[in-house]
N, C-alpha and C positions, 0 to 999 in steps of 0.2 A: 525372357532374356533381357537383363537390363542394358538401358543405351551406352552406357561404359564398358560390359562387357561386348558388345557387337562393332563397338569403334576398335576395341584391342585386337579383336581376331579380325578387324579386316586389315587390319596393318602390318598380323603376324605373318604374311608371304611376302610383305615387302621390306617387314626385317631380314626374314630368312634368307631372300635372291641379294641384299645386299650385303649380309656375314659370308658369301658366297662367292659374292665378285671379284675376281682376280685383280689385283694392282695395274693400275697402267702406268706406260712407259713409253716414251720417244722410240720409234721403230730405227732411226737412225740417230748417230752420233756426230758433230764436230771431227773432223779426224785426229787432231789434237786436244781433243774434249779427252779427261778421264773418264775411265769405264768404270758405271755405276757398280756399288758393292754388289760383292756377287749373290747371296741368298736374296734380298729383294729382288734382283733381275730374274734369278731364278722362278721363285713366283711370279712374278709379272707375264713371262714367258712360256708357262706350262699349263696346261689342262687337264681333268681329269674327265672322263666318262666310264657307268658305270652300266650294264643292263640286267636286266635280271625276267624270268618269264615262271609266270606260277607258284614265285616266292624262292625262285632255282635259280641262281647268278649262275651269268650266260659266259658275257667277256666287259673286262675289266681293260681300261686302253690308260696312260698316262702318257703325255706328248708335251715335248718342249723344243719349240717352235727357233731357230736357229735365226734370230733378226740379228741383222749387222750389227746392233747396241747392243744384245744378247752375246754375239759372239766375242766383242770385245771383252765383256765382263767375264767370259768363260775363258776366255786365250790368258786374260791377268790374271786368275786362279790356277789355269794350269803349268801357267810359267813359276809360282808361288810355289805349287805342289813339286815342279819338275825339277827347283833351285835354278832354273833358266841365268843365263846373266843377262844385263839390259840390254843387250844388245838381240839377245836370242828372243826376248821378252820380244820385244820392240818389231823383231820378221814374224813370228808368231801370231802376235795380232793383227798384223798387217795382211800377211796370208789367212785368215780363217776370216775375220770383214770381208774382204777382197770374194773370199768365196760367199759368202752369206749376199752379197749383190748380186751374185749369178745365177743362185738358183734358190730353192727353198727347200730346204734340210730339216728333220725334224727326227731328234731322237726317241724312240718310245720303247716303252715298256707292257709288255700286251700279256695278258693272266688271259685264259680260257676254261673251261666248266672242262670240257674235257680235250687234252694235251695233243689231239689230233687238229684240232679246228686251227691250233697258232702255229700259221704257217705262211705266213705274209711273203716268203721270198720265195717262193715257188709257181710266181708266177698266173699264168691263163689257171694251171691246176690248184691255185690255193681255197680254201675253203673259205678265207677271210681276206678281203684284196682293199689295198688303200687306194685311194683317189684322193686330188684337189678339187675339189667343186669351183668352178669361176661360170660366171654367165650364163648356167643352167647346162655347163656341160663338164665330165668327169675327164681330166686328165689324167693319165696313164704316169705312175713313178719309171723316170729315167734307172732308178734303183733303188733297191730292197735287197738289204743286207742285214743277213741276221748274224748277232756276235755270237762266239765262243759264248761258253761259262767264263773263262779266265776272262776273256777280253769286257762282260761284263760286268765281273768281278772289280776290275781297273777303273771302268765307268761311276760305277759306286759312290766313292769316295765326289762325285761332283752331282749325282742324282742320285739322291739316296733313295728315292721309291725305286729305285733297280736292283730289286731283292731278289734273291736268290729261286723264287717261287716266279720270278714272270722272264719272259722272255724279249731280248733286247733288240731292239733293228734299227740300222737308219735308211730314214724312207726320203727318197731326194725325187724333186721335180722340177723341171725348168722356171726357170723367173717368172713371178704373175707380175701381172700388170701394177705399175707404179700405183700406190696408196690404195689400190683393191685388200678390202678385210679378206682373211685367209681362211678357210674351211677344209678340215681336214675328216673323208668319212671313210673306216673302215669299216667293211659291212660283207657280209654272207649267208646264206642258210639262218646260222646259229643266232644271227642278230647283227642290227647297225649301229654303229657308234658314230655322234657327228662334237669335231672339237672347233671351235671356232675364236680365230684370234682378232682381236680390231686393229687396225692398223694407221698411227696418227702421225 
């Protein structure tokens, strides 16, 4: 193997993890700062994981991660989509930041090999249970709510990997700790998904 070719393939995983790497983003905003366009924030924001066992795809997670800068860009999109006036706009954003400081919210999108395992809001009897990993210990979601079809239908139009084939929940935890990276790990039986957000 020539020395040309062994310099290129050792660089091909460090091109790869970096065509890979999600955008960053300010975890918080100015409160009179405009909210960044929303499809960049969106990517900035979201994660994918993906597993698979014996060549057999297991479960398939998409997460997007509810940061007060996130939710500003999301609350100015949906006041956009809703014809909001600026007034409405203006409580809007103000209520959905306001909450993204309280706790940690995360909308996701969960595909399963088989349509029994995606059951995330069922609790101690779910087959796949989310946790926040902080400090080496797994906090318990304050709540796990799975949407309608219609209600993810609605969802769509601002996360479009919320296709019709996966199933939508918002998975809410109490506040982590100030400027602590975020870790989010659904996991069961079938398999573990771990998403992780940095936080600057």
């Amino acid at each position: 193997m020539s020395r040309a070719l062994r310099a290129t393939l050792a660089l091909l995983p460090l091109a790869l993890a970096a065509c890979g790497a999600p955008p960053t983003a300010p975890f918080r905003l100015a409160e009179d700062a405009t909210a960044p366009a929303y499809e960049p924030a969106l990517a900035a924001w979201t994660r994918k994981g993906e597993t698979y066992e014996y060549f057999e795809s297991r479960v398939f997670v998409r997460a997007t991660l509810f940061s007060p800068a996130f939710a500003a860009s999301f609350a100015t999109r949906r006041a956009q989509r809703l014809g909001m006036s600026p007034t409405e706009a203006r409580a809007e954003r103000a209520g959905l930041v306001s909450r993204a400081g309280e706790e940690v919210r995360f909308f996701a999108a969960v595909v399963t090999n088989d349509p029994f395992w995606n059951d995330l809001d069922r609790g101690e009897k779910a087959t796949l249970r989310a946790r926040l990993m902080a400090n080496g210990e797994a906090i318990v979601p304050t709540a796990v709510q799975r949407l309608t079809d219609d209600e993810l239908a609605d969802m769509a139009p601002f996360f479009p990997y919320a296709d019709p084939l996966s199933r939508g929940y918002w998975i809410i935890f109490p506040a982590s700790p100030e400027g602590e990276d975020i870790h989010l790990r659904i996991s069961g039986p079938p398999a573990i998904v771990n998403l992780r957000w940095r936080v600057e």
